[in-house]
Every structure is written in structure tokens, then in C-alpha cells.
C-alpha positions in Angstrom: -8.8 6.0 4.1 -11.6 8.6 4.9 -11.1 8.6 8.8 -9.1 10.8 10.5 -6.6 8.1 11.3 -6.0 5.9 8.4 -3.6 2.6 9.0 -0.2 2.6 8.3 0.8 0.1 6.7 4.0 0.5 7.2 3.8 0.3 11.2 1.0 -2.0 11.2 1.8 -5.2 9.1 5.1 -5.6 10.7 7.2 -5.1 7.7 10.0 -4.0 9.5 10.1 -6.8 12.1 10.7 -8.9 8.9 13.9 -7.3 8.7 14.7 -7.0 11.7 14.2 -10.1 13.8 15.2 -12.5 10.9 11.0 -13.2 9.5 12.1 -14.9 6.4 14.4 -16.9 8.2 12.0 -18.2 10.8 9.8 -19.0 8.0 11.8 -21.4 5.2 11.5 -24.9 5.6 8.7 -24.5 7.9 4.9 -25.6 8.2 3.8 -22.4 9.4 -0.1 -21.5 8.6 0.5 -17.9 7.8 3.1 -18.4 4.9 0.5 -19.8 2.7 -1.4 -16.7 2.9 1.7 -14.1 3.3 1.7 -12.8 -0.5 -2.3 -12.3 -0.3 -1.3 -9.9 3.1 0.6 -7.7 0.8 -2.4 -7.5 -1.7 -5.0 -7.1 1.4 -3.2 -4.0 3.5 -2.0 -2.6 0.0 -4.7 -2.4 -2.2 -6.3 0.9 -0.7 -3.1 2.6 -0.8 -2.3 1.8 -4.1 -6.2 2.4 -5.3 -5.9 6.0 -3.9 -2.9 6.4 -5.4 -4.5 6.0 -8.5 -7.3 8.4 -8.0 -5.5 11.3 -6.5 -2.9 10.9 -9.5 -5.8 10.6 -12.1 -7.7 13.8 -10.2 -4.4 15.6 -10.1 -3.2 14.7 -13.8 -7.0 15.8 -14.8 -6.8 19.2 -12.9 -3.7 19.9 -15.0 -5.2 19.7 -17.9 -8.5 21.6 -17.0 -6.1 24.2 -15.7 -3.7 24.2 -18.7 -6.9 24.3 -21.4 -8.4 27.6 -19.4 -4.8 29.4 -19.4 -4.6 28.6 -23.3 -7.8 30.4 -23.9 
């Protein structure tokens, strides 16, 4: 998240293959190594994104408030 190029997770996990070239359907009623481990994927690539979600949200909810007290005064 602090390089100049962060992932995309978007591009980068191949969500959009899923939809496109039938992933769910190539995966039912198999014995495929990866689908044991496909929900903790979404946890792994997401968890950054959603942590600094959090922060800049908190930062920017607290900057509000520091800006609203010092108008009030």
C-alpha cells in the first residue's frame, strides 16, 4: 500500500475471469486443491484494502471534527 504501485486487486486475483470463463462452473463437484482455500484468497488480497479503508475513513471522519470544533470557536 505504501509503494508507488500498489496491487490491484481487482486485475490481479482474477476476479473477473471468474465471470467470464465460467470459474465457478469449472470448480463444483470437483477435487480441485485451490477451492479449499478460495474464501481465505478473498480475506488475504482484501484485508489491506479494507484495513486502509478504515484508517483513511477514521483520519478523515477525525479531521472533520478537528476542523468543525476550530470553526465553532
Amino acid at each position: 500500500m505504501a509503494s508507488r504501485r500498489p496491487d490491484n486487486p481487482i486485475t490481479e486475483t482474477g476476479i473477473l475471469a471468474e465471470f467470464k470463463h465460467h470459474g465457478l462452473r469449472s470448480r463444483r463437484g470437483q477435487k480441485r486443491a485451490d477451492l479449499v482455500h478460495q474464501p481465505l484468497d478473498l480475506v488475504i488480497v482484501g484485508w489491506p484494502w479494507i484495513a486502509s479503508g478504515i484508517v483513511s475513513l477514521g483520519l478523515a471522519l477525525r479531521l472533520g471534527r478537528r476542523l468543525r470544533h476550530s470553526q465553532q470557536r
